[in-house]
N, CA, C and O atoms as a GROMACS GRO file, in nm:
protein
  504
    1UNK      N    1  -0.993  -1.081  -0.370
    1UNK     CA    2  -0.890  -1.168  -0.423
    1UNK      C    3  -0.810  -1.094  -0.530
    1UNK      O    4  -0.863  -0.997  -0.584
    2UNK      N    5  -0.675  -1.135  -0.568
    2UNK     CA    6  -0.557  -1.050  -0.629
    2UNK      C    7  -0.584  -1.070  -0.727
    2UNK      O    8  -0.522  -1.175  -0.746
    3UNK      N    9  -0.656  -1.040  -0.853
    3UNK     CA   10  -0.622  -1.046  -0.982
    3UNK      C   11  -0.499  -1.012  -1.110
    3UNK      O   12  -0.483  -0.895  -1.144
    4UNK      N   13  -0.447  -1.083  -1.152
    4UNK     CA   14  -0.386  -1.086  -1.271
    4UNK      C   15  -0.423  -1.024  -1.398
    4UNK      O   16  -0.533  -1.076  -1.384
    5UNK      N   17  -0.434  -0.958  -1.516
    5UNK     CA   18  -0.427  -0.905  -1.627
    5UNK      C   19  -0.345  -0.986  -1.704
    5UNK      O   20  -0.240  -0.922  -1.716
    6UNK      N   21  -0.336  -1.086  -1.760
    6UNK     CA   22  -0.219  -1.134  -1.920
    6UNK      C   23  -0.238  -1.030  -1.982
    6UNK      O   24  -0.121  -1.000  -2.002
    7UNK      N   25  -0.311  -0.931  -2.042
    7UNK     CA   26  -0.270  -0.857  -2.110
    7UNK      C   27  -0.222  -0.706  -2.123
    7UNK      O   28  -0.196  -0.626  -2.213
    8UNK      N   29  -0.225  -0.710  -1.946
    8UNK     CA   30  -0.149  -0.642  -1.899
    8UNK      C   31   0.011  -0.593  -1.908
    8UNK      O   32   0.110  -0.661  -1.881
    9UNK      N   33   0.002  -0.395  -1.975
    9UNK     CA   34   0.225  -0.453  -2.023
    9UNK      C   35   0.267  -0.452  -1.906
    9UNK      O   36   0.382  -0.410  -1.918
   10UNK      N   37   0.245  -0.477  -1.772
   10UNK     CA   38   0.283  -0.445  -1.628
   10UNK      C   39   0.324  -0.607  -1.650
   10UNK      O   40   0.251  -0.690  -1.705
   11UNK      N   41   0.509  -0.644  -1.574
   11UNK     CA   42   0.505  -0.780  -1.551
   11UNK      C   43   0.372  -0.863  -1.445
   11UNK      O   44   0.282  -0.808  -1.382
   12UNK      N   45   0.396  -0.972  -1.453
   12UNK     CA   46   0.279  -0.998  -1.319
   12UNK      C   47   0.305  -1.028  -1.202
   12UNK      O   48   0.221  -1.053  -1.115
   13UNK      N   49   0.442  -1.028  -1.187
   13UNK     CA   50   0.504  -1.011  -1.050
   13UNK      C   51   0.471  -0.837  -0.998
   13UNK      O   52   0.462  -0.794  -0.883
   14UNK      N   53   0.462  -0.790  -1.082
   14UNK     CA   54   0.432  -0.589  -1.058
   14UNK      C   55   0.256  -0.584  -1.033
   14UNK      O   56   0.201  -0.499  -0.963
   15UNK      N   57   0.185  -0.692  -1.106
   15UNK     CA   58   0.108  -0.641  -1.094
   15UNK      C   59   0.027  -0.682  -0.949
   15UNK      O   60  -0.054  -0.615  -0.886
   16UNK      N   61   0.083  -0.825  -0.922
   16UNK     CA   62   0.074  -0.867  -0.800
   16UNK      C   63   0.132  -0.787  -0.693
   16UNK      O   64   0.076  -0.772  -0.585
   17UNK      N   65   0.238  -0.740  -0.721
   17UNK     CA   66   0.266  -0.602  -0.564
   17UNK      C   67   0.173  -0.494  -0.579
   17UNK      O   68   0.130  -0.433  -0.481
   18UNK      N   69   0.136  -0.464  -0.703
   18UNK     CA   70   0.015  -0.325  -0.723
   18UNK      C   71  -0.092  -0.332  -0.661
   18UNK      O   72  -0.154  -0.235  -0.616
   19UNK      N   73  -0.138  -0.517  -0.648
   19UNK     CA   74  -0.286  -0.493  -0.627
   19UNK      C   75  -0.252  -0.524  -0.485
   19UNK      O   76  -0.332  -0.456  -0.422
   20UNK      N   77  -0.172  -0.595  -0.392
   20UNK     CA   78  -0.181  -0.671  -0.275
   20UNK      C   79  -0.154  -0.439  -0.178
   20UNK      O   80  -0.217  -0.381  -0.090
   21UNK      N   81  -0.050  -0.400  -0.255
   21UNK     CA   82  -0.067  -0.243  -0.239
   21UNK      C   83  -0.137  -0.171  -0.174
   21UNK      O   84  -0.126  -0.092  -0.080
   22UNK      N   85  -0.245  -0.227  -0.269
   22UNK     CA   86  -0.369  -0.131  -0.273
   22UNK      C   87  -0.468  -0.221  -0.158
   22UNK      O   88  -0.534  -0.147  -0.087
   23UNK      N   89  -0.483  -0.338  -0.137
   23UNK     CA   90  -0.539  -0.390  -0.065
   23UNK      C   91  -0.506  -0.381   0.089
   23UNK      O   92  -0.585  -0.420   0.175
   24UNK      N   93  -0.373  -0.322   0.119
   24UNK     CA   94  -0.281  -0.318   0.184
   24UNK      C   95  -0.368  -0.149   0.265
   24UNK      O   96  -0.410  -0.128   0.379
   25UNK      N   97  -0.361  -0.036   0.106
   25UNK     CA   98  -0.412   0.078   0.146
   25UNK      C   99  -0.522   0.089   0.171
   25UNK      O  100  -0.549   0.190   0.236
   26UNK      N  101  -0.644  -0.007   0.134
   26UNK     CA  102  -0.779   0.008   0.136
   26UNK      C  103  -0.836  -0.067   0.246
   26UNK      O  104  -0.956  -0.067   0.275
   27UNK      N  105  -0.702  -0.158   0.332
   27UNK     CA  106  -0.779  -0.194   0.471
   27UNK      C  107  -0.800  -0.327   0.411
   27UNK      O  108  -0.803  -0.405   0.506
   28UNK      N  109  -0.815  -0.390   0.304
   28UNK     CA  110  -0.868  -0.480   0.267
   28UNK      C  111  -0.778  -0.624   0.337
   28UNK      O  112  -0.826  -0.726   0.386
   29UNK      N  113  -0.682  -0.599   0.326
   29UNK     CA  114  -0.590  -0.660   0.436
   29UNK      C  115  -0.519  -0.597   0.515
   29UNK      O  116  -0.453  -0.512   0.456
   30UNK      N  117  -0.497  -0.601   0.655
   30UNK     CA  118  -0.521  -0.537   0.760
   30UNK      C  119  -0.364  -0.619   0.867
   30UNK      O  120  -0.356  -0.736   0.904
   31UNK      N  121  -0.262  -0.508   0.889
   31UNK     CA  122  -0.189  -0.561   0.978
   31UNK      C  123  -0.201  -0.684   1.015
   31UNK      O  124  -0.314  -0.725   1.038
   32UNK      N  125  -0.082  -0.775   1.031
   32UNK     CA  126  -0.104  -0.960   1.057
   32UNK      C  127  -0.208  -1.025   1.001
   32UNK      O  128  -0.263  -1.125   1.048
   33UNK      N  129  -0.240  -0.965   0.893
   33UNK     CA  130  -0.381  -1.069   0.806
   33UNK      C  131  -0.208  -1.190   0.741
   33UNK      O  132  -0.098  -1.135   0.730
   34UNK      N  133  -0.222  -1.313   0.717
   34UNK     CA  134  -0.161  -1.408   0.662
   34UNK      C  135  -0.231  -1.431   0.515
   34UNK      O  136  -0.342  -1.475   0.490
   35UNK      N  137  -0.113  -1.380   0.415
   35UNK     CA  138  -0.170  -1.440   0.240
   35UNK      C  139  -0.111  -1.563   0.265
   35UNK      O  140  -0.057  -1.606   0.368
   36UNK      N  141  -0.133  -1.624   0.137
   36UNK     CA  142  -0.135  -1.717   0.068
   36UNK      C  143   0.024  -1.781   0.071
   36UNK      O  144   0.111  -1.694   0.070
   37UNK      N  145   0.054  -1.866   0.073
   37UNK     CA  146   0.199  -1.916   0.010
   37UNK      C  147   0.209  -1.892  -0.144
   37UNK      O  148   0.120  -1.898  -0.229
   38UNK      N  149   0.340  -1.864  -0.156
   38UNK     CA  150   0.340  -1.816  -0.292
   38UNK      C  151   0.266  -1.940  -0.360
   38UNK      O  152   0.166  -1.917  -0.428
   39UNK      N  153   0.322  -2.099  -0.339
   39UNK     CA  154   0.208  -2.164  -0.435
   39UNK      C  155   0.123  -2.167  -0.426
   39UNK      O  156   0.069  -2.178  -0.536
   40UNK      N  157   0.021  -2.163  -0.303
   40UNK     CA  158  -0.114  -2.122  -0.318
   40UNK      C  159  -0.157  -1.989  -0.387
   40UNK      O  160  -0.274  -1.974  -0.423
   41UNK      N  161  -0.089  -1.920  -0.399
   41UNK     CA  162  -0.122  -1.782  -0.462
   41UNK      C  163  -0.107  -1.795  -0.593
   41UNK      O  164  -0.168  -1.719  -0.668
   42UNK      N  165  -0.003  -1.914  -0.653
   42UNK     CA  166   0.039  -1.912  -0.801
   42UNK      C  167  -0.099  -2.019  -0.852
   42UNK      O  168  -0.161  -2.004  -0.957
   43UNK      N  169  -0.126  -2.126  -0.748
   43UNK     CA  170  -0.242  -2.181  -0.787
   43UNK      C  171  -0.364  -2.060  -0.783
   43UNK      O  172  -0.399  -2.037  -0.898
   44UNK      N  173  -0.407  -2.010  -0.725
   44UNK     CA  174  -0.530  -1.943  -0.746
   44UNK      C  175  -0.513  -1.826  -0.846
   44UNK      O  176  -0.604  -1.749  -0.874
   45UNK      N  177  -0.399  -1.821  -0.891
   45UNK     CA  178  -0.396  -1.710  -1.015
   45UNK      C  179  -0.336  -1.759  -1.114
   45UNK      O  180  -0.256  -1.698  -1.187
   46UNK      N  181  -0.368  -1.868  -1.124
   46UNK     CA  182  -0.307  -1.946  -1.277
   46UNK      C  183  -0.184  -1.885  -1.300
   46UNK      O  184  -0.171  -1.931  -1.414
   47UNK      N  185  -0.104  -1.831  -1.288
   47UNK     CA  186   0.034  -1.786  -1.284
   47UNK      C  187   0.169  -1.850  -1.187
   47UNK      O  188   0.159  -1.902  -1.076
   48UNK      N  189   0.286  -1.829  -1.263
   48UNK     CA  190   0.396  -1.908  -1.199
   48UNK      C  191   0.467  -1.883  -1.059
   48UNK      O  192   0.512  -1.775  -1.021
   49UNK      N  193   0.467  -1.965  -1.012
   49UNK     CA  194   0.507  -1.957  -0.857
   49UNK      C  195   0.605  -1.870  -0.827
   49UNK      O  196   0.622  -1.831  -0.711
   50UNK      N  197   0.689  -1.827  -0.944
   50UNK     CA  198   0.823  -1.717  -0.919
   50UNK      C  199   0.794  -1.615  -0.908
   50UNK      O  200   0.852  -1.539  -0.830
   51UNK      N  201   0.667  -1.570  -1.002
   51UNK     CA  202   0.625  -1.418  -1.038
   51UNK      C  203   0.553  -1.410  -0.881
   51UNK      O  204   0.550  -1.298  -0.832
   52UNK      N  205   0.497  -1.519  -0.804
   52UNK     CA  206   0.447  -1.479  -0.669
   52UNK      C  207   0.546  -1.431  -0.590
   52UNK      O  208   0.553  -1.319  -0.538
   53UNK      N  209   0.649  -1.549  -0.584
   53UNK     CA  210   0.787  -1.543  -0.481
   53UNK      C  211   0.822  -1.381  -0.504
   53UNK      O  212   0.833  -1.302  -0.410
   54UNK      N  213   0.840  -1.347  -0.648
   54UNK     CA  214   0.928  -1.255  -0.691
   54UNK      C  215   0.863  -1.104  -0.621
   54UNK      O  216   0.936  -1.032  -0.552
   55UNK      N  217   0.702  -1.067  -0.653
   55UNK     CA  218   0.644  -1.032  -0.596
   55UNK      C  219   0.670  -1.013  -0.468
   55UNK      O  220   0.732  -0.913  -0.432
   56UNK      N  221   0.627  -1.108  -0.378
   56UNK     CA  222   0.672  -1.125  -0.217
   56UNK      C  223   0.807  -1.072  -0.183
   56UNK      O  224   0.835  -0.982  -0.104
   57UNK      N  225   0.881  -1.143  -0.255
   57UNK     CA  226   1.028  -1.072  -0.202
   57UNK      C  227   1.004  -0.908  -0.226
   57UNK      O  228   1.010  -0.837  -0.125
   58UNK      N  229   0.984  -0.859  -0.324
   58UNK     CA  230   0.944  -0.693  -0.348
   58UNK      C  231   0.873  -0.627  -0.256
   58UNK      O  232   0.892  -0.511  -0.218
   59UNK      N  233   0.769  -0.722  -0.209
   59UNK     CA  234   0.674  -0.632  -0.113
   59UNK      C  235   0.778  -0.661   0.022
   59UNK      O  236   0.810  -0.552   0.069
   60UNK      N  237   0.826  -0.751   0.081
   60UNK     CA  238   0.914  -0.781   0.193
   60UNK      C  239   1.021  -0.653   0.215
   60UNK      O  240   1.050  -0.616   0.329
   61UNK      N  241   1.072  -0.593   0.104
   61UNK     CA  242   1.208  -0.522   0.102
   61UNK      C  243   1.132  -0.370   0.114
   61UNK      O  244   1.184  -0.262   0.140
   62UNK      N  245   0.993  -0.400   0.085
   62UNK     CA  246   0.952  -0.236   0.092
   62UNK      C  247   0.907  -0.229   0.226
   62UNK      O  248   0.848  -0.129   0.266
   63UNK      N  249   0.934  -0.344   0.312
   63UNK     CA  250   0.835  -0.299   0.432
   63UNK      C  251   0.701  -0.339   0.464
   63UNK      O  252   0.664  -0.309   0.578
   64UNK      N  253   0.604  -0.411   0.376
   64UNK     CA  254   0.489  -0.414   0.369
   64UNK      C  255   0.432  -0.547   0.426
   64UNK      O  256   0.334  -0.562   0.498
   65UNK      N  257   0.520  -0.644   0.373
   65UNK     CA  258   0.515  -0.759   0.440
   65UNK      C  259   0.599  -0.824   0.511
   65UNK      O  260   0.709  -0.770   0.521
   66UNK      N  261   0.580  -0.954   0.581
   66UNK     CA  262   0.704  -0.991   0.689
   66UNK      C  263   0.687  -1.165   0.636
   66UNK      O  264   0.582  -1.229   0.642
   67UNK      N  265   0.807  -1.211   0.589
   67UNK     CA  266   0.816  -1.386   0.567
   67UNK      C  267   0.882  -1.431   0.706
   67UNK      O  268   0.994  -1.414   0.754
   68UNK      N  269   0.787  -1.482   0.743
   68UNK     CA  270   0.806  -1.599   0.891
   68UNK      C  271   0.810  -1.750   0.871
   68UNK      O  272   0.728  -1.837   0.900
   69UNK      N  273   0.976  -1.756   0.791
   69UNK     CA  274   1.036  -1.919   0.744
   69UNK      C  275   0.910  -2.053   0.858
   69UNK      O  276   0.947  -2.069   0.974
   70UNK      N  277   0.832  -2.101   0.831
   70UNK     CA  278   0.824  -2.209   0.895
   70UNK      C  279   0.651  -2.160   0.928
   70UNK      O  280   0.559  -2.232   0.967
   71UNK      N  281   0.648  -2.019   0.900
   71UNK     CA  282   0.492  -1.979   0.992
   71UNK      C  283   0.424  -1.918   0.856
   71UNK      O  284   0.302  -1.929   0.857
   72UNK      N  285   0.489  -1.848   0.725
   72UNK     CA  286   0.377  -1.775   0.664
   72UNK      C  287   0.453  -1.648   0.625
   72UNK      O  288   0.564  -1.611   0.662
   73UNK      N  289   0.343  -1.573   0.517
   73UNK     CA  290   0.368  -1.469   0.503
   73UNK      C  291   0.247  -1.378   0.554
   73UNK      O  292   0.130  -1.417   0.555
   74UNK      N  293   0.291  -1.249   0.596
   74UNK     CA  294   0.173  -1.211   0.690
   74UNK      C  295   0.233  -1.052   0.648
   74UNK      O  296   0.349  -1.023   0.619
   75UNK      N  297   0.103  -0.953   0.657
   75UNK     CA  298   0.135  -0.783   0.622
   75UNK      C  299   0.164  -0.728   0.802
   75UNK      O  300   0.109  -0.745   0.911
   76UNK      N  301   0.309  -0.642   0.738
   76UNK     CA  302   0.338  -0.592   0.806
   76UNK      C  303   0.275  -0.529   0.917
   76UNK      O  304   0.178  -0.458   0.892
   77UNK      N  305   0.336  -0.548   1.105
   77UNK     CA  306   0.309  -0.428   1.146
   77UNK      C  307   0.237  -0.285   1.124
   77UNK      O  308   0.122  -0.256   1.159
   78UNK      N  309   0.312  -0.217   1.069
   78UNK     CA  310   0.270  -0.136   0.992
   78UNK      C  311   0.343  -0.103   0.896
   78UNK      O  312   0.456  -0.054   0.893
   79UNK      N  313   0.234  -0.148   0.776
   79UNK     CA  314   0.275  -0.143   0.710
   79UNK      C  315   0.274  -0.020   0.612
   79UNK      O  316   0.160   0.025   0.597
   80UNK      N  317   0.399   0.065   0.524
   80UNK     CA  318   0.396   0.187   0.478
   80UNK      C  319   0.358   0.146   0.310
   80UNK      O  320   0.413   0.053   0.252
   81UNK      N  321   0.289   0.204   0.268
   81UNK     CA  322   0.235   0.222   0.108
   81UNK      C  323   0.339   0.306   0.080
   81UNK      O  324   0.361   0.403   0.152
   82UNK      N  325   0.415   0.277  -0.033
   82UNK     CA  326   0.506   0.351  -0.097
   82UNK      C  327   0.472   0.431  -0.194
   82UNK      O  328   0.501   0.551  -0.200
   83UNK      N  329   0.402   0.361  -0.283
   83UNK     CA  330   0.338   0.364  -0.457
   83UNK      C  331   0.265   0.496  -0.426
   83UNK      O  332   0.176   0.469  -0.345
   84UNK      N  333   0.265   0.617  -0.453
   84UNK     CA  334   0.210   0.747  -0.449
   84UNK      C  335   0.104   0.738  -0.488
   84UNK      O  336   0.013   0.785  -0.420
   85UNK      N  337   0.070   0.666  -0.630
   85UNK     CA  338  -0.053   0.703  -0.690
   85UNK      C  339  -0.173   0.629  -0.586
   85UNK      O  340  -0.290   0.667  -0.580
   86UNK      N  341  -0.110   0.505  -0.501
   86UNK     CA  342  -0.169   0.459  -0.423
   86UNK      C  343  -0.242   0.536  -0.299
   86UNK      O  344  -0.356   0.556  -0.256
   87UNK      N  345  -0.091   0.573  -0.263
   87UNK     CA  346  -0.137   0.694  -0.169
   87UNK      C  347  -0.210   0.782  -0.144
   87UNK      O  348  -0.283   0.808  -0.049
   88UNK      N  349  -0.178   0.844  -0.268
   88UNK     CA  350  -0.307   0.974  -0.329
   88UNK      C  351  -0.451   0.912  -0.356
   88UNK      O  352  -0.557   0.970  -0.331
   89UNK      N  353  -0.438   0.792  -0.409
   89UNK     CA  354  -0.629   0.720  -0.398
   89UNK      C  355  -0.667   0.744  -0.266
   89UNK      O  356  -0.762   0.818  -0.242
   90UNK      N  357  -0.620   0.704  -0.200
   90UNK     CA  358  -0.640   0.713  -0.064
   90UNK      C  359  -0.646   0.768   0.021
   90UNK      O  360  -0.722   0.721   0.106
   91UNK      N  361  -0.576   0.899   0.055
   91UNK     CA  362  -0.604   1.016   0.066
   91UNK      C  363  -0.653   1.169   0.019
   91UNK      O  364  -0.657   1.280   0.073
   92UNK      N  365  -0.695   1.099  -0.139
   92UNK     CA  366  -0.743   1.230  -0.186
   92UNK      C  367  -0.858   1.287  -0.106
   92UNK      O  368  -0.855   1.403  -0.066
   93UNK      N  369  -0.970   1.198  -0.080
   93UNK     CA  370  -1.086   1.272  -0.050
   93UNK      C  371  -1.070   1.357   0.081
   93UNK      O  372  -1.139   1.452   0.119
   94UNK      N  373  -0.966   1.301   0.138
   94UNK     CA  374  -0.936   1.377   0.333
   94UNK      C  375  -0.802   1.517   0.256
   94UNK      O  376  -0.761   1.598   0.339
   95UNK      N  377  -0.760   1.529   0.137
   95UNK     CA  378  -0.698   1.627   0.130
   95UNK      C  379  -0.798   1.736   0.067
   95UNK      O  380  -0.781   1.856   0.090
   96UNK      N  381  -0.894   1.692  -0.007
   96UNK     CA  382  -0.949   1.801  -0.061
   96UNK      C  383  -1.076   1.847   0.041
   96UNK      O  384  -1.158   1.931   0.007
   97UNK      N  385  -1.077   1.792   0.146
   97UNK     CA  386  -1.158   1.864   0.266
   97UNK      C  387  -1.078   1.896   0.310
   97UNK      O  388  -1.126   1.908   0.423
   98UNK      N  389  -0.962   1.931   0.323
   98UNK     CA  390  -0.843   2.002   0.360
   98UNK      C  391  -0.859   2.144   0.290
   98UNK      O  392  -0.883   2.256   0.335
   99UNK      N  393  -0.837   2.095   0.156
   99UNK     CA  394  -0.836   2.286   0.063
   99UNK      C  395  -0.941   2.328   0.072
   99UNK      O  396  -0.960   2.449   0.088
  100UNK      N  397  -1.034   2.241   0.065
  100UNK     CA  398  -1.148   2.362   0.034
  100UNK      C  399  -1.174   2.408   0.186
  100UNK      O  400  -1.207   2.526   0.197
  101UNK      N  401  -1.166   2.346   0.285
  101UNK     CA  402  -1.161   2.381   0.443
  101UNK      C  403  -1.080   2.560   0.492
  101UNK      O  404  -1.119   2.661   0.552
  102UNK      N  405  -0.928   2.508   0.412
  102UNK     CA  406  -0.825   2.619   0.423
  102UNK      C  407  -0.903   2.764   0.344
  102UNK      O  408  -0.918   2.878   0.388
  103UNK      N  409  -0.942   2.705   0.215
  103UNK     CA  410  -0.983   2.838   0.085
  103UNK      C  411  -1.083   2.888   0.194
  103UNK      O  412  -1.050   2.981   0.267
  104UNK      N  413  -1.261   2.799   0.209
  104UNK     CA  414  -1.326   2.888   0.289
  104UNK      C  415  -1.283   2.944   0.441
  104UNK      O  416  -1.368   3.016   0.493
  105UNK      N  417  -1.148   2.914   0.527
  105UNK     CA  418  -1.120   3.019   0.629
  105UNK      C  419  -0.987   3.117   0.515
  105UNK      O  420  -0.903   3.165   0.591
  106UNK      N  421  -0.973   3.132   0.453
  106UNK     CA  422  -0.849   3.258   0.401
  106UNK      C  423  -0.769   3.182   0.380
  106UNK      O  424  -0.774   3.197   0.257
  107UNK      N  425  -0.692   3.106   0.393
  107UNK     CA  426  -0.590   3.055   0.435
  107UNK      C  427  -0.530   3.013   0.289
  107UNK      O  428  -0.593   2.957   0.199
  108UNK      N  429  -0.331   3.072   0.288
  108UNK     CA  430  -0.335   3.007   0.112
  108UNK      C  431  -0.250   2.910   0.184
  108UNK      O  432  -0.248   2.883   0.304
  109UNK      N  433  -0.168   2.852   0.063
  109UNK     CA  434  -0.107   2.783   0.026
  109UNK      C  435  -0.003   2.713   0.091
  109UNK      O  436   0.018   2.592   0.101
  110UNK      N  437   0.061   2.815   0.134
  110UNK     CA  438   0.201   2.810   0.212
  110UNK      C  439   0.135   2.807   0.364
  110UNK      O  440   0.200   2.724   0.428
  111UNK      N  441   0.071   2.842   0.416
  111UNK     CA  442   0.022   2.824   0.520
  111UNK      C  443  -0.077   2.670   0.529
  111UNK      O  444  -0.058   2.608   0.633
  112UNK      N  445  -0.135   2.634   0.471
  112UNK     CA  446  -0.168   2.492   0.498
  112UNK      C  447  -0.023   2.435   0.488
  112UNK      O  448  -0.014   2.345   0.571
  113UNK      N  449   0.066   2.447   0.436
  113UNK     CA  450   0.153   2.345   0.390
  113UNK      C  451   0.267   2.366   0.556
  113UNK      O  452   0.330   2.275   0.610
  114UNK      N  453   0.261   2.534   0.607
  114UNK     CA  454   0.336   2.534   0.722
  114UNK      C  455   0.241   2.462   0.844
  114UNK      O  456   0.312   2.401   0.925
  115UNK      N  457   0.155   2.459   0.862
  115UNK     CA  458   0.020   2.428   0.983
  115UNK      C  459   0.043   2.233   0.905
  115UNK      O  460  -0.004   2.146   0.978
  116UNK      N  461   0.092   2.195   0.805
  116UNK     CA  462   0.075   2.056   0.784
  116UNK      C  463   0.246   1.993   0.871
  116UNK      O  464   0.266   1.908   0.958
  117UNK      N  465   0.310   2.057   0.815
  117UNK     CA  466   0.427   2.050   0.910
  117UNK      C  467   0.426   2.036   1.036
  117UNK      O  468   0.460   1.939   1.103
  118UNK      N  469   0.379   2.156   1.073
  118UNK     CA  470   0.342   2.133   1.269
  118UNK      C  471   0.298   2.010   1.329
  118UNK      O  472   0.335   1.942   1.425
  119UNK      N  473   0.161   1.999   1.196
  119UNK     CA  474   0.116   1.892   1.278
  119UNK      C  475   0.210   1.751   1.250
  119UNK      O  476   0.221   1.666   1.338
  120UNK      N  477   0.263   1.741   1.141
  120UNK     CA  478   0.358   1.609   1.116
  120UNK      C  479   0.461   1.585   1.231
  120UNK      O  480   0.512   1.477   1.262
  121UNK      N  481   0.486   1.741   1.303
  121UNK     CA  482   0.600   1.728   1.363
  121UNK      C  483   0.553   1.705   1.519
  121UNK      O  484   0.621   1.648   1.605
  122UNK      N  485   0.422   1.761   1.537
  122UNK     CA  486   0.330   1.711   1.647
  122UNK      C  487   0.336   1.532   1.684
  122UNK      O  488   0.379   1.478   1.786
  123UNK      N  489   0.283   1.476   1.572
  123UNK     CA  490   0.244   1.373   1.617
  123UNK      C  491   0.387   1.240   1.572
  123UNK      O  492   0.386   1.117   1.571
  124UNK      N  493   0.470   1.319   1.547
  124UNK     CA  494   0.616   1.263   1.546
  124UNK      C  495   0.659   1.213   1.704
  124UNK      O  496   0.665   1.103   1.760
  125UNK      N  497   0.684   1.341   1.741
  125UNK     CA  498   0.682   1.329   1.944
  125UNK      C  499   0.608   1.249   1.980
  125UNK      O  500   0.645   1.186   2.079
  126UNK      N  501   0.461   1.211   1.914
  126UNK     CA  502   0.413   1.125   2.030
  126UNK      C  503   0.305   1.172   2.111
  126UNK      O  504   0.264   1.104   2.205
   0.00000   0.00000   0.00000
């Protein structure tokens, strides 16, 4: 469940896109999972129904979620994590079996980063 901070300096419309984010990156909600209506969401977080809406609309414009007037709000298709630091939680542990993978065959820098390309551009095609 999404927690709030009051004493948080993050507004709580921010902090509500931060955590739904991360829940977003951690699987925790999962393509077509359906949240809450914003007032059910403003009821279960003692907070005002705008800072939900306001929220929602933010995550909607990034892609993450989809408002279906009459059916719900529901996470995107697929949905893309924007928030880097998010990103990087989430992929740190599969990048650093990456370097240390590259360091013990030789391999520097510029060459993982050209062999990361390939493959981006690999599975681009399809």
């Amino acid at each position: 469940m999404v927690k709030v901070n009051p004493r948080d300096s993050l507004p709580v419309y921010q902090q509500i896109v931060r955590l739904i984010k991360h829940q977003i990156a951690n699987g925790s909600l999962k393509p077509g999972d359906r949240l809450p209506s914003a007032k059910d969401m403003a009821v279960r977080l003692l907070v005002n129904a705008n800072a939900v809406a306001k929220a929602y609309t933010t995550l909607a414009r990034e892609g993450l979620i989809t408002c279906r007037p009459g059916s719900g709000t529901y996470v995107a298709d697929s949905p893309r994590v924007t928030d880097i630091s998010t990103a990087r939680g989430h992929l740190a542990p599969r990048l650093t079996q990456l370097v240390e993978a590259a360091r013990q065959l030789g391999i520097d820098r510029e060459q993982v980063l050209d062999l990361l390309d390939m493959t981006w551009r690999d599975t681009e095609k399809g």
